[in-house]
C-alpha positions as CSV (number, residue, x, y, z in Angstrom):
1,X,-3.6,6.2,-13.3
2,X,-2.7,3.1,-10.9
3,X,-4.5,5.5,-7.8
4,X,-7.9,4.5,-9.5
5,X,-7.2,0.9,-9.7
6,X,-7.0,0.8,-5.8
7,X,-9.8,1.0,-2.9
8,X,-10.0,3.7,-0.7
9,X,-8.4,1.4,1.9
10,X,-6.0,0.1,-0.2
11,X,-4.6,3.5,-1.0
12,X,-4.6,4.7,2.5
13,X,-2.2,1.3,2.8
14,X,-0.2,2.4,-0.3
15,X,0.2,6.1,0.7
16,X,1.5,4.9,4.2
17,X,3.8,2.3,2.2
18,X,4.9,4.5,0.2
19,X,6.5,6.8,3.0
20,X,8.3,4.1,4.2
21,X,6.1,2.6,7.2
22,X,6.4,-1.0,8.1
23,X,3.2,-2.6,8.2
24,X,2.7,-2.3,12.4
25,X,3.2,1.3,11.5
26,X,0.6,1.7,9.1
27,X,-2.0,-0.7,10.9
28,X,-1.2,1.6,14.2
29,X,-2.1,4.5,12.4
30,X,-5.5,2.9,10.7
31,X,-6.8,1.5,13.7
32,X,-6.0,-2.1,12.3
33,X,-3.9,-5.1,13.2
34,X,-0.9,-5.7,11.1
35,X,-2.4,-8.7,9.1
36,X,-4.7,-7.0,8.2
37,X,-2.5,-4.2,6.6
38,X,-0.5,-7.2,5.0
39,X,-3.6,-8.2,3.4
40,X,-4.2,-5.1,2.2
41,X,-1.3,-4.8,0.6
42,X,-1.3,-8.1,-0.9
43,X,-4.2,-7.0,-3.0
44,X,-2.3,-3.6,-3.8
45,X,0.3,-6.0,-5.4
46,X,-1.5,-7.6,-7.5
47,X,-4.0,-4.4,-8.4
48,X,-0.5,-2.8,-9.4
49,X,1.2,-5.6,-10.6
50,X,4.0,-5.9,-8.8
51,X,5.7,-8.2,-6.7
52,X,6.6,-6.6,-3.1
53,X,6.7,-3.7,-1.2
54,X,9.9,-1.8,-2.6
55,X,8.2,-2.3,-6.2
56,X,5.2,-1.0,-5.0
57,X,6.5,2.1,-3.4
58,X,8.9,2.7,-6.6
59,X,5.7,2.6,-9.0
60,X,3.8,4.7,-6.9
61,X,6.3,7.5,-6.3
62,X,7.0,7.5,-10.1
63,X,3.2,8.1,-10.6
64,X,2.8,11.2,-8.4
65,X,0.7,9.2,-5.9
């Protein structure tokens, strides 16, 4: 399941994505800046293979997650 390829962090990132948050959103919500989210979900890209955020968010819905 592409849940377990992620870090706890990185899926906190991904579950917020996934709802449609822009990244200020998410980093407001995790007590983070807003690079730091973007970093995050850089490496959530490339765990899932995928190139941006709309791909990610697709993939992730289609898996249940």
């Amino acid at each position: 399941m592409t849940r377990n390829l992620l870090t706890p962090r990185e899926r906190e990132c991904a579950d917020l994505l996934s709802t449609g948050m822009s990244n200020k959103e998410i980093g407001k919500k995790l007590g983070v800046s807003p690079s730091t989210v973007r970093c995050h979900l850089r490496s959530v890209y490339a765990r899932l293979r995928v190139r941006n955020r709309v791909a990610a968010a697709i993939l992730l819905q289609r898996q249940g997650v």
